[in-house]
Phi, psi and omega in degrees: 000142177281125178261205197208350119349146172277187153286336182297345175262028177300315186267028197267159180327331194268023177290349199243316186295292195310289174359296186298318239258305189300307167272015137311305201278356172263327166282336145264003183265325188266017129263335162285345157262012173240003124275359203264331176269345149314342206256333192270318198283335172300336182287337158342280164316311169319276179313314152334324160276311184113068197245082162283014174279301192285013175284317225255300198294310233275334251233321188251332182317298245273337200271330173268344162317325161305311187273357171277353182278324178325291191287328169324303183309308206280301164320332153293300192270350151289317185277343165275341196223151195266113174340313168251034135285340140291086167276182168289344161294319178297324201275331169290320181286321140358269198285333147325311195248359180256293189333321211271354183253017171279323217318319198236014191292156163284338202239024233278341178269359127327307200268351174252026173279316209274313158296330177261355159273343166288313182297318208282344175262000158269325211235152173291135164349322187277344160302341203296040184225175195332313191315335236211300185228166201277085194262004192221155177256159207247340192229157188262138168314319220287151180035097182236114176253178193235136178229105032276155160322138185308334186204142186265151161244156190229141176254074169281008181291328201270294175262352163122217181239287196314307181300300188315281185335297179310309145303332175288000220242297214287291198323295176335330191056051202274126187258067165222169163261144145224165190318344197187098152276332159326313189273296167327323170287333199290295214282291198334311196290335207269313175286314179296343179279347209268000186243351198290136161280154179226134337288146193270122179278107186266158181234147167340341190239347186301139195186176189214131169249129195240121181267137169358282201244160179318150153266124161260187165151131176057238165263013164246136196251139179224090163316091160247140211234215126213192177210128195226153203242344264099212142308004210229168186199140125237093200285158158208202208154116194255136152252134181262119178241201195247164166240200180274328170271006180128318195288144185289128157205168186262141193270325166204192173236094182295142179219346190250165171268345142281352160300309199267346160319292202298334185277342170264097208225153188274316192288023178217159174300145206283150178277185204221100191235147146331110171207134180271317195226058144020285192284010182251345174276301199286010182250310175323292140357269195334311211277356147307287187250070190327341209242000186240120206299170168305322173309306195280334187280321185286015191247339181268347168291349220045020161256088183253044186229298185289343171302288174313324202269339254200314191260358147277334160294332178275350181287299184315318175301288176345284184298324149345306223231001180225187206212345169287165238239148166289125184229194213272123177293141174283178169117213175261144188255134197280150189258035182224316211243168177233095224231133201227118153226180196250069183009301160279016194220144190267030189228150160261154183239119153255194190174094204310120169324131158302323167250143172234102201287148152333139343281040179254156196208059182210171192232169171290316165324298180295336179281336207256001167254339149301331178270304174310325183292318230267303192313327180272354186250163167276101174329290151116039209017053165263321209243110160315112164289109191297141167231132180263150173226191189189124172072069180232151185235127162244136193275138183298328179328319201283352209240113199279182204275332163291309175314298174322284170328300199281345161298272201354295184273350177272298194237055196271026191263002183248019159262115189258148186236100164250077179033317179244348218221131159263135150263130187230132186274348189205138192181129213236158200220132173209141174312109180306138204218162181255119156329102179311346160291302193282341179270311184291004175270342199248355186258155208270149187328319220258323173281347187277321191269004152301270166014276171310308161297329178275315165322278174317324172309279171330303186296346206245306179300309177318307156313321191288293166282052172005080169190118182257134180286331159109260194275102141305011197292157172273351123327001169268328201238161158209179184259116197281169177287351168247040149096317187293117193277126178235137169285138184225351184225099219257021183267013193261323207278181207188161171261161198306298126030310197270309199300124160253103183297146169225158166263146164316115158291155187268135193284153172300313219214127154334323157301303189298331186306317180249008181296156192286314202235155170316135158257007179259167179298146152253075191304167172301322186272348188295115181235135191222120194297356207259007179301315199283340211279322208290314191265330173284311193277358190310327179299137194258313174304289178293345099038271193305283178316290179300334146333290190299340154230022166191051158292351155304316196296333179252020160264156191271324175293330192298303182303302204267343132008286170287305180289321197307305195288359177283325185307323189251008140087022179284143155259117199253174208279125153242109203275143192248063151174168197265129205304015179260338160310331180288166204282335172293007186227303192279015164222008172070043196285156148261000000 
């Protein structure tokens, strides 16, 4: 890559300092990725035994392993090299010398994410371009190999598909049995004809590609591939689950490609996959979902730093290439977040109030602890998944007069006005959604009582994965571009757990009947369902729909249900496709 340095200073004195500095900072990223794969090789285990508890904790672990290697780099090279000895000359050679030691790296655009979260917790805002940090990637991913290779390839022309399938099976090495692969395979076999042309012209190239190693999460392990024909792809993905005795089987065959958008999904917890080489995972990936930028498939790998790092370059690339201006999101404006997006950009900016006015009861601190509960837990494709950043410059040109006005006066102790450029010193970035207020305000008979039965959906897998959203308001929620109702504003929210459900008392007395504020105690933690109908429910139409399929969600037993089974330590199954897909249901399996 062309630097905008001379060459002379190639031969200066800090040549030996940098080097030493470069290779710290490389050693500390390949001890965060030999635990991080380690931590991969285990859900191996996990699963096999069935330990979905240590699957899960491997899951929430495995997220914070990054920034501690960080802060490790940096506590080195502060106790090793004396500070004003890293001049800014010192600091070009650095990064000269960490490139030149990617050259044959496995990971090398990982390790050069891993350098820019250490400088960037060293150096002022004003090092943050090309010179100093990797804002451009300096080494190329392409064909980088891997040993054993990132994906097997298979030939059924040769042993037929059911054998061919059937080796692919074998191969994963899973040390369980399973119940029937016959029978599993027969259903495998039965959906793949249904996507097929018949007769299928087999070409010269028909083969089946397989990646290495399992996708885990929760209680599931997921082979993924495609079969490719010609000119033609298919992608899919089998999830291998458990039965009740231990034994293995496969539950469905995902084949279209809105499944599997949904099943890679950010909003669920990252898989845990074995990859020597990232970056051969995620170009496979791509060519699965074309349409799914490189940030989220690598973020959805759990490499969700180089995820963050990939998505602040397209952002950056974007305000290039665009001319529109940012403004104040529409819908209600919420009273904890201060929320911005850009018209031609599919994402929101928020941006935690300094005052949070009555009736919230939270502090900044605590919404950013809310948000750390959402980033460890499992979403379950419930929960919108967040990217937090610090210190980001926006050119101020762009920021229309209302949008000004209201940082200002809302959030001015995390706003810097550096004359042509705003700075928010603290700020959260999410995939833009229509306010489930606004879509149901604009919908047609047949999209509203979708909504709604999913909306009710949404509360209940939340439930499952012990977490009450807290505010259920429909301003709360909004509708992704596949239709799917998802939680977004998390300063409310708990783990279920936490929660004391109560039935209403029935009042006694004509006084207590007509009294203005309860007469009974209230605790902090007391929620009482038969509540929600009051605020939810005004709509006669939406009523109707959320009765006729979740008029539970306002008894006080469906909740307290739930916790008994979080108490008792059950995981119950929240499937990340939709369970009329599964072979127990479309083939009537036992």
């Amino acid at each position: 890559m062309q630097q905008s340095f001379p060459q002379s200073v190639l031969a200066s004195e800090h040549k030996e300092l940098a080097l030493s500095i470069a290779q710290v900072m490389l050693q500390g990223f390949n001890k965060h990725y030999r635990i991080f794969r380690e931590a991969c090789q285990a859900a191996k285990r996990h699963f096999e035994t069935g330990n979905w508890t240590a699957v899960q904790q491997a899951s929430r672990e495995r997220i914070d392993f990054y920034d501690r290697r960080v802060i490790e780099a940096i506590e080195r090279i502060e106790r090793k090299f004396p500070a004003d000895s890293i001049d800014d000359t010192a600091w070009q050679h650095i990064k000269l010398h960490y490139i030149g030691l990617l050259i044959y790296h496995k990971q090398p655009e990982c390790a050069e994410t891993f350098f820019n979260s250490v400088c960037c917790r060293i150096l002022h805002r004003t090092y943050f371009n090309n010179n100093f940090i990797f804002v451009q990637p300096a080494v190329s991913t392409e064909h980088i190999e891997a040993d054993p290779p990132s994906y097997r390839s298979y030939y059924p022309a040769k042993y037929g598909l059911r054998p061919t399938l059937a080796r692919m099976l074998q191969d994963i090495g899973l040390q369980r049995p399973f119940a029937d692969l016959r029978r599993d395979l027969g259903c495998v076999l039965r959906m793949w004809r249904k996507i097929l042309p018949r007769p299928l012209q087999l070409e010269a190239n028909h083969q089946i590609q397989i990646l290495s190693s399992l996708f885990y999460r929760n209680k599931g392990a997921y082979l993924v591939g495609r079969m490719i024909n010609g000119n033609q792809d298919y992608p899919f993905v089998i999830p291998v689950l458990h039965d009740h005795e231990g034994r293995l089987f496969l539950d469905t065959v995902l084949l279209e490609r809105a499944q599997l958008n949904t099943f890679f999904s950010t909003n669920r917890a990252y898989f845990l996959v074995d990859m020597e080489v990232p970056s051969a995972y995620a170009q496979f990936l791509h060519g699965l979902l074309p349409y799914k930028p490189k940030w989220e498939i690598y973020t959805l790998l759990g490499l969700q730093k180089h995820g963050k790092n990939l998505f602040y370059r397209d952002f950056l690339h974007h305000l290039r290439h665009s001319s529109d201006d940012f403004v104040v999101a529409p819908g209600i404006r919420g009273l904890v977040m201060s929320v911005f997006t850009l018209p031609s950009y599919p994402y929101v900016f928020k941006v935690i109030k300094d005052v949070i006015a009555p009736p919230k009861d939270v502090t900044r601190q605590l919404v950013k602890e809310k948000y750390w509960l959402v980033k460890h837990h499992d979403r379950v494709g419930r929960m919108a998944d967040t990217l937090e950043y610090s210190d980001v410059a926006f050119p101020k040109k762009r920021f229309t007069a209302e949008l000004l006005d209201e940082l200002r006066a809302l959030a001015p102790s995390v706003i810097e006005d550096e004359g042509d450029t705003i700075v928010i010193k603290h700020l959260y970035m999410e995939r833009r959604m229509v306010p489930l207020n606004i879509f149901l305000d604009k919908a047609q008979d047949k999209q509203r009582d979708h909504v709604i039965e999913d909306y009710g959906r949404a509360i209940k897998q939340l439930a499952a994965a012990d977490i009450f959203a807290g505010d259920l308001l429909f301003k709360n929620f909004g509708v992704t571009r596949h239709g799917r109702v998802v939680f977004y504003d998390y300063d409310e929210i708990d783990y279920l757990a936490n929660c004391n459900f109560r039935k209403l008392p029935q009042a006694q007395t004509e006084e207590q009947e007509l009294a203005a504020e309860p007469w009974y105690s209230v605790g902090p933690k007391d929620i009482f369902p038969e509540e929600f109908a009051t605020f939810l429910l005004t709509d006669d139409r939406v009523r109707d729909c959320f009765m006729r399929h979740h008029g539970d969600l306002l008894d006080v037993a469906f909740w307290q249900a739930a916790q008994q089974c979080i108490a008792a330590g059950e995981m119950q199954d929240v499937f990340p496709y939709d369970e009329a897909l599964r072979f127990c249901y479309l083939f009537g399996r036992r």
